[in-house]
C-alpha positions as a printed Julia matrix, in Angstrom:
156×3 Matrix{Float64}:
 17.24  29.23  -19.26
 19.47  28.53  -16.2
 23.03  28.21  -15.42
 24.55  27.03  -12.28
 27.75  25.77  -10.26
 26.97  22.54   -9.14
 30.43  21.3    -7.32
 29.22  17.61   -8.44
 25.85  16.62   -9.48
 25.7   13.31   -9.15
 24.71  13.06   -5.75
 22.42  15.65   -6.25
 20.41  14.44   -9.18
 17.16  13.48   -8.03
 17.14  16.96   -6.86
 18.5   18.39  -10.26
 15.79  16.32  -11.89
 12.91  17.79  -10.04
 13.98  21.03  -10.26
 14.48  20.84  -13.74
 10.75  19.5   -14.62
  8.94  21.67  -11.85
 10.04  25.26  -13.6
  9.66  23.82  -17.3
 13.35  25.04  -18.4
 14.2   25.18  -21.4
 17.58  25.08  -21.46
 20.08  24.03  -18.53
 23.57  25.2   -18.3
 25.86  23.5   -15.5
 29.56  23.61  -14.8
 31.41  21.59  -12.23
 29.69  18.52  -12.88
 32.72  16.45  -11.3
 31.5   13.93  -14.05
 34.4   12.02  -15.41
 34.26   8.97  -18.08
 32.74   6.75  -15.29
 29.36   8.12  -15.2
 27.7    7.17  -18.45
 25.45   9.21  -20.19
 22.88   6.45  -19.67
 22.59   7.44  -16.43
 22.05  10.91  -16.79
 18.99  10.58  -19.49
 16.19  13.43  -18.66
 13.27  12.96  -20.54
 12.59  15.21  -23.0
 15.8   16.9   -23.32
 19.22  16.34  -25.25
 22.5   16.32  -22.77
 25.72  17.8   -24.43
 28.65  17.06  -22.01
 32.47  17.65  -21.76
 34.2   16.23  -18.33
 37.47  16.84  -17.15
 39.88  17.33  -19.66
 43.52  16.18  -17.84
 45.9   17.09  -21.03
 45.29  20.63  -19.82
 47.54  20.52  -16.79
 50.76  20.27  -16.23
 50.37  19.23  -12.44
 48.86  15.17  -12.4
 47.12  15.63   -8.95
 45.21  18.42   -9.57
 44.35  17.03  -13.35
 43.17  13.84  -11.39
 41.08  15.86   -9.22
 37.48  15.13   -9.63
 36.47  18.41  -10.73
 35.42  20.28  -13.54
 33.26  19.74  -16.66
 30.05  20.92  -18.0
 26.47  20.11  -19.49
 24.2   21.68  -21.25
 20.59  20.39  -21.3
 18.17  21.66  -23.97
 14.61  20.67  -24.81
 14.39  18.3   -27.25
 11.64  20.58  -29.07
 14.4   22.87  -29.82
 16.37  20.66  -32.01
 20.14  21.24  -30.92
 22.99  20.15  -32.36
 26.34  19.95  -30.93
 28.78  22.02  -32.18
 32.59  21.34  -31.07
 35.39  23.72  -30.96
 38.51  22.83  -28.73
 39.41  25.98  -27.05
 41.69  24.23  -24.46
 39.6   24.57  -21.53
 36.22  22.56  -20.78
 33.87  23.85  -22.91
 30.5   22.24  -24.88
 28.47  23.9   -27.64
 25.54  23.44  -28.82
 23.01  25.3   -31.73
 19.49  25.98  -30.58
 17.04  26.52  -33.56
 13.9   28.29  -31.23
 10.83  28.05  -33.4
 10.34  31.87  -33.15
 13.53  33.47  -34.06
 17.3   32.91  -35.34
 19.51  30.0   -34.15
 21.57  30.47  -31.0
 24.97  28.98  -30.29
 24.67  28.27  -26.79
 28.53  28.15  -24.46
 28.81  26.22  -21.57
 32.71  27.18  -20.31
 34.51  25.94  -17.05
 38.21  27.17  -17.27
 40.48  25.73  -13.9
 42.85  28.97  -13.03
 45.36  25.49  -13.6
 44.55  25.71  -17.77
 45.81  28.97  -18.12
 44.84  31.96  -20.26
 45.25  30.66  -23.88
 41.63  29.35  -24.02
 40.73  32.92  -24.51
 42.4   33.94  -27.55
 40.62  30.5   -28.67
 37.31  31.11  -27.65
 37.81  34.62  -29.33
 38.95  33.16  -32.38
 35.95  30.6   -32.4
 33.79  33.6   -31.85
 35.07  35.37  -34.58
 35.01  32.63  -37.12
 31.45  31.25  -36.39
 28.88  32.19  -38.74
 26.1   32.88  -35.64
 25.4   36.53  -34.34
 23.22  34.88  -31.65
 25.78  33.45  -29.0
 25.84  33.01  -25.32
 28.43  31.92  -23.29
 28.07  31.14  -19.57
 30.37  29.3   -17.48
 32.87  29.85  -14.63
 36.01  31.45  -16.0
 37.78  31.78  -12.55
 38.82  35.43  -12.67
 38.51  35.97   -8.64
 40.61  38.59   -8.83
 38.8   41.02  -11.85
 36.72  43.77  -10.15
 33.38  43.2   -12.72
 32.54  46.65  -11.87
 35.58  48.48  -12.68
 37.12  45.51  -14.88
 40.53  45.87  -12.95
């Protein structure tokens, strides 16, 4: 598995692509995809693997310039071998979900999280709540939550 920031893949897909198929990943986590409803999924097919997506969500801000910023959103790619579903939760931030049923041991429920410092902090007590109430042990979440200011060391 791999996770990255992309800050817009678009223009950056052939490179995406060959990364993706020259280390075999099984799973691909991305936030800041910049995509927005006028890239189609069509053109974002990779053979082989099943794309979960969530773009920019604008209800979640209050300010329309930085909602119409193209920003945000996330992917997750997983191998189609894997058979994932999606699994959808709002949690009021950009987030997509997916279960992973790995041949050799339990289903995971796979996060992929991109919270703007705009959205606020109620998306966590969601999140929680969805963690809480899912019927998974096996969960991951990556993502950028946009805590620049937490000390991960010292968690102040």
């Amino acid at each position: 598995m791999i996770y990255f920031y992309a800050q817009g893949i678009s223009k950056k897909f052939v490179q995406f692509n060959t990364l993706l198929h020259s280390k075999e990943y099984d799973i691909v986590a991305v936030s800041e995809t910049w995509f927005d409803s006028s890239v189609l999924n069509s053109k974002f097919i990779i053979s082989g693997y099943t794309c979960f997506r969530q773009d920019r969500r604008i209800e979640l801000f209050d300010d329309e310039l930085y909602a119409n910023e193209a920003r945000g959103g996330v992917i997750i790619l997983v191998k189609n071998d894997l058979r994932p579903d999606l699994v959808y939760f709002d949690v009021g931030a950009e987030l997509i979900s997916c279960i992973i049923r790995p041949k050799v041991s339990e289903p995971i429920c796979l996060c992929c999280l991109y919270r703007p410092e705009a959205a606020g902090l109620k998306c966590f007590g969601r999140l929680r709540k969805f963690l809480y109430e899912y019927d998974h042990s096996n969960i991951v979440i990556v993502g950028d939550f946009n805590f620049r200011g937490i000390d991960w060391l010292t968690l102040e």
